[in-house]
Every structure is written in structure tokens, then in C-alpha cells.
C-alpha positions, 0 to 999 in steps of 0.5 A: 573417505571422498576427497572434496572436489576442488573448484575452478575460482573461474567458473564461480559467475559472479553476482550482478552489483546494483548501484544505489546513490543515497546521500550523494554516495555511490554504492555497489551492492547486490540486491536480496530478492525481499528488496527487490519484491517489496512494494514501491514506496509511494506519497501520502496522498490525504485525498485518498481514503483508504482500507487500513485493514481487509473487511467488509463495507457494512454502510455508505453514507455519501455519493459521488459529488457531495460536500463533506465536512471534517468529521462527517461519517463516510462510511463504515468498515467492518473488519475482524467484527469491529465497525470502523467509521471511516470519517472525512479528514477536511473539508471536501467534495466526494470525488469519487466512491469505489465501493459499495455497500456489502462489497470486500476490501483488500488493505490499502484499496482506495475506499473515497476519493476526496477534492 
């Protein structure tokens, strides 16, 4: 039978703490590394129209420029052989179009910009 190898307490490198403030309270902690690697947190912005789902856009039916009104049909997102109409939420202007007709979307790639 091996005896266990004792270890030195000393040569154990201690983890480097994070400090959070949340609630006005100062915490120490170390960070996983699926913390660290989430994605950043970002505002809704509902001038930016965005792919829900990976797919394909099948239809474009506006331009850079033009006025849209809340509801019109803007484009179609095919994606797992559904067709999603992608619609104006309000009032607006067609800032600008980053996509085209036939092109693959990733989820979250901006589709319209709207003003």
C-alpha cells in the first residue's frame, strides 16, 4: 500500500478573487470560467431588428430610406421551414438594411435598422 503524499498548505497558489459591488455590497469571489465567457449584457434597442433564430432570408420587401408603418411586412425569415414576417414595431424610416435577399443569418444578427 503507497502512503499519500502530504502537501505543502504553502505551495497551494491561491485563486485570484473578483470583487463584485451589487446592491451597494462589496463582495470577493473567484469567477467560473462559464461566467466569465457569457456574453455582455446589452440594452434593448427597438430600433434594431433582429434574427430570433439562425435561417435564411426568403423576401425584402423595403429599402434603405423608406417610411414604414407599424405592422407593414419588412421581410421574411425562413428558419426550420417556417416563414417568419419580420414586421415594423412603429412608425419609422428604413435606416439601414443589412441583409439581402437569399443571404443566411446567424441568431441575433441585426436584419433592419429603423429611426
Amino acid at each position: 500500500m503507497k502512503k499519500a503524499k502530504k502537501i505543502d498548505p504553502k505551495a497551494i497558489s491561491k485563486p485570484e478573487l473578483d470583487t463584485l459591488v451589487i446592491d451597494n455590497v462589496i463582495y470577493q469571489t473567484t469567477l467560473t470560467r462559464k461566467y466569465i465567457s457569457k456574453p455582455v449584457y446589452s440594452v434593448f434597442n427597438p430600433n434594431l431588428l433582429v434574427a430570433f433564430i439562425p435561417g435564411t432570408i426568403t423576401e425584402v420587401y423595403v429599402s434603405e430610406g423608406e417610411s414604414v408603418t407599424k405592422g407593414q411586412q419588412l421581410a421574411v425569415l425562413e428558419a426550420m421551414k417556417m416563414l417568419n414576417e419580420i414586421v415594423a414595431p412603429f412608425d419609422g424610416v428604413v435606416k439601414k438594411l443589412n441583409v439581402n435577399k437569399g443571404e443566411r443569418v446567424t441568431k441575433n444578427h441585426v436584419i433592419i435598422e429603423l429611426e
